[in-house]
GUFI-873484 format. One record per residue (C-alpha): residue number from 1; residue in three letters; x, y, z. Coordinates in nm, 2 decimals, m for minus. Layout:
<atoms>
(atom NUM, "ALA", (X, Y, Z)),
...
</atoms>
This chain:
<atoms>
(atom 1, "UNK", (9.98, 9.88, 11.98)),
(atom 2, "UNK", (9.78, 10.06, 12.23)),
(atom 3, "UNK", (9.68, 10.44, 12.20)),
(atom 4, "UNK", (9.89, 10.67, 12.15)),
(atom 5, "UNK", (9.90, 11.09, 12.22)),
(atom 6, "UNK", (10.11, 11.41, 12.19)),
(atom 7, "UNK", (9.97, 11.69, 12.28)),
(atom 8, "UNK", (10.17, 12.07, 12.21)),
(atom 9, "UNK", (10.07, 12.38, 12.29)),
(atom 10, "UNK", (10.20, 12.73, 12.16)),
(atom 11, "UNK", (10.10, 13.10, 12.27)),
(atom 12, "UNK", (10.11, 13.34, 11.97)),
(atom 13, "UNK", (10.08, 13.70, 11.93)),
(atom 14, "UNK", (9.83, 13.73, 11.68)),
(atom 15, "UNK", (9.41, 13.66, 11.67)),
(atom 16, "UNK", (9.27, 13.36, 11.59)),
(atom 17, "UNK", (9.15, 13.45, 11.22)),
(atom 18, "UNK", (9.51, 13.53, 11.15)),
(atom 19, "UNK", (9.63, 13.16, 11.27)),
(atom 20, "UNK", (9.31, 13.00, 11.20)),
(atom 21, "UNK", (9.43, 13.11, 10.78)),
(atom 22, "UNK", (9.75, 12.98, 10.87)),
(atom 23, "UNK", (9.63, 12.61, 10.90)),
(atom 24, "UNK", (9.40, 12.59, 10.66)),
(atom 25, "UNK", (9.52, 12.83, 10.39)),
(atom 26, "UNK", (9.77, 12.65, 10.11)),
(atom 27, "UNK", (9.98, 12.90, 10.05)),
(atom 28, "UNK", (10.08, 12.91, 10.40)),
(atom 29, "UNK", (10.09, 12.55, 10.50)),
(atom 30, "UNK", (10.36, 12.54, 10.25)),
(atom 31, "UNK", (10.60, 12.81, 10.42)),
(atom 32, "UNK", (10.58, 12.56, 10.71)),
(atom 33, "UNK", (10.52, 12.21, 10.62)),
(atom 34, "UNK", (10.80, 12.12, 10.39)),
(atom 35, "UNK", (10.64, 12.24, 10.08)),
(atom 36, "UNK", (10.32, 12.12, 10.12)),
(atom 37, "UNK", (10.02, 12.29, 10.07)),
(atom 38, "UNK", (9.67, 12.17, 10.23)),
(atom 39, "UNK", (9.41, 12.11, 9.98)),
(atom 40, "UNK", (9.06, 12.06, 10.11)),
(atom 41, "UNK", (8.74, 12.27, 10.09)),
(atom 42, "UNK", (8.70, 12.23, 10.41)),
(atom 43, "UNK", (8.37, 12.05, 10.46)),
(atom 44, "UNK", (8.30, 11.79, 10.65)),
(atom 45, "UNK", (8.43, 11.42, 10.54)),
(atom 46, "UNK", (8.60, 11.63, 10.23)),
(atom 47, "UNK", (8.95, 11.48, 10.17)),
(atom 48, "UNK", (9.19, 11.64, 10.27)),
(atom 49, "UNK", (9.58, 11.62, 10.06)),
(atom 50, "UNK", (9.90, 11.78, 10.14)),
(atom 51, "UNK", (10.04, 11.84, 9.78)),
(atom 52, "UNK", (10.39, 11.89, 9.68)),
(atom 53, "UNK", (10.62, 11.90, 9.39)),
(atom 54, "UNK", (10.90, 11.62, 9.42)),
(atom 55, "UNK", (11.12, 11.62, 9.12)),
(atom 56, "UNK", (10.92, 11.83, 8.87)),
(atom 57, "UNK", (10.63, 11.57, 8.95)),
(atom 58, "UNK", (10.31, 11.64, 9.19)),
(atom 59, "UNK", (10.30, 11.39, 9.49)),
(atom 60, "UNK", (10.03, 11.33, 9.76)),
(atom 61, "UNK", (10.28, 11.21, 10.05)),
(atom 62, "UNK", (9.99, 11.26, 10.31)),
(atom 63, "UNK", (9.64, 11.23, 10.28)),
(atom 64, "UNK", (9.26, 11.22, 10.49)),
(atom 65, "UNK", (8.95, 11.33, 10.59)),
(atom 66, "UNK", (8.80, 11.66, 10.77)),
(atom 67, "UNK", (8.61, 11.54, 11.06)),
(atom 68, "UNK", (8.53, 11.88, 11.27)),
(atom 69, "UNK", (8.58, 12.22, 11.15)),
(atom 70, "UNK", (8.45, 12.51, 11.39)),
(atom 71, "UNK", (8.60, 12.83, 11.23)),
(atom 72, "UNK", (8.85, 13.06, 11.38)),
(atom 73, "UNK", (8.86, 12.74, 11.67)),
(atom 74, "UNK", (8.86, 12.39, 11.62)),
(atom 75, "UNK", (9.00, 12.18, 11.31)),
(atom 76, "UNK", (8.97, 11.75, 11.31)),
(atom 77, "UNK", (9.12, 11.57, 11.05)),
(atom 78, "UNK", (9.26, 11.24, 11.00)),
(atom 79, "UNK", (9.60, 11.17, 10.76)),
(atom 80, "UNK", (9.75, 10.89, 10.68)),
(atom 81, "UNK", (10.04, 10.81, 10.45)),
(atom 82, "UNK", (9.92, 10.67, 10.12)),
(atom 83, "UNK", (10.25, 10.50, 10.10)),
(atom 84, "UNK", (10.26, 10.29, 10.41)),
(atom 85, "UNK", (10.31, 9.92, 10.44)),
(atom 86, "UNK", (9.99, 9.91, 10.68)),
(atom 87, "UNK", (9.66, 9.87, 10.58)),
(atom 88, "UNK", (9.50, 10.20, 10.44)),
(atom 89, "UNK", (9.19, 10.18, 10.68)),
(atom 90, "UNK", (9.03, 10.38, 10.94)),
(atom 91, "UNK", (9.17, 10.27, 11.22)),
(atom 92, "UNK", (9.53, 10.36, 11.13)),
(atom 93, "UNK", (9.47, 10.68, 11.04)),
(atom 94, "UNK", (9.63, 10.93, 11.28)),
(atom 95, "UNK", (9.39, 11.22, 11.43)),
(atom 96, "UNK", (9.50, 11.58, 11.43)),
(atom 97, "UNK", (9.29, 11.80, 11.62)),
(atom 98, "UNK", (9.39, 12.22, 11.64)),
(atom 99, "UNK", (9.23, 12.42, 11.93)),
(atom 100, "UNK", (9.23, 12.77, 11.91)),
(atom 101, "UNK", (9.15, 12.97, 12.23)),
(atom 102, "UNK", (9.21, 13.36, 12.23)),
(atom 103, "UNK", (9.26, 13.55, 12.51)),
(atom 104, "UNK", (9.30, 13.94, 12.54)),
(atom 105, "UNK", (9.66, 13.96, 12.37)),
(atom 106, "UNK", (9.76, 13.66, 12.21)),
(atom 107, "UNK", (9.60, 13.28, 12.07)),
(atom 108, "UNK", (9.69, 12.94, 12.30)),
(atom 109, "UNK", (9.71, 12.68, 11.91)),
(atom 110, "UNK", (9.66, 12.33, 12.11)),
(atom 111, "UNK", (9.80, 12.03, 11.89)),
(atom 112, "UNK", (9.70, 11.73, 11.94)),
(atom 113, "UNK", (9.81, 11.42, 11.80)),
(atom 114, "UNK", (9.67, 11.06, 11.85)),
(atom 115, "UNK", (9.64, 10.72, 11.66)),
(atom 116, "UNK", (9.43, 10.40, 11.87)),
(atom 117, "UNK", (9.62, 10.08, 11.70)),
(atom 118, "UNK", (9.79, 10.04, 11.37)),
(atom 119, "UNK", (9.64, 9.72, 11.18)),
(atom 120, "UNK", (9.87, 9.53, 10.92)),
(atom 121, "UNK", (9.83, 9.50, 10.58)),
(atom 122, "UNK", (9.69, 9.14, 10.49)),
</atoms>
């Protein structure tokens, strides 16, 4: 499979601290993201674990690393899911990468979404 990339952007009327706490602070990941809340500290190569409750029992359904983290405008992390029938290995680990930019009146949030190949499991 050759690379692949979405990229989204979004204006929002609001500064960047007040998004930038929107994508790294649980309690609001999880009013957006099914449920889940983003655990890290944050650091780079920390893991990084989307946590939910799934029938009374806590499940990691995604997981990765923190690669960049520029506050208030750039997040990189990696997540894969812990689940998959391919290989659990770098390579197939899908990059997320936020940018923030403000501008007088409102943030541009830049998504971007890219994997290089998916590798089997052996």
């Amino acid at each position: 499979m050759s690379k692949l990339e979405v990229i989204n952007s979004i204006v929002i009327n609001a500064n960047t601290a007040e998004v930038w706490d929107w994508l790294v602070n649980p309690e609001k990941t999880k009013q957006y993201m099914f449920g889940w809340e983003a655990v890290s500290d944050w650091k780079i190569d920390s893991s990084l674990e989307w946590k939910m409750i799934h029938e009374g029992a806590e499940l990691i359904p995604v997981k990765g690393f923190v690669k960049e983290f520029i506050l208030n405008s750039k997040l990189v992390y990696t997540v894969i899911d812990p689940f998959a029938e391919y290989a659990d290995i770098p390579e197939n680990y899908l990059n997320v990468i936020y940018t923030l930019n403000e501008t007088s009146e409102d943030v541009q949030l830049t998504l971007t979404q890219n994997v290089s190949k998916l590798h089997k499991t052996e």
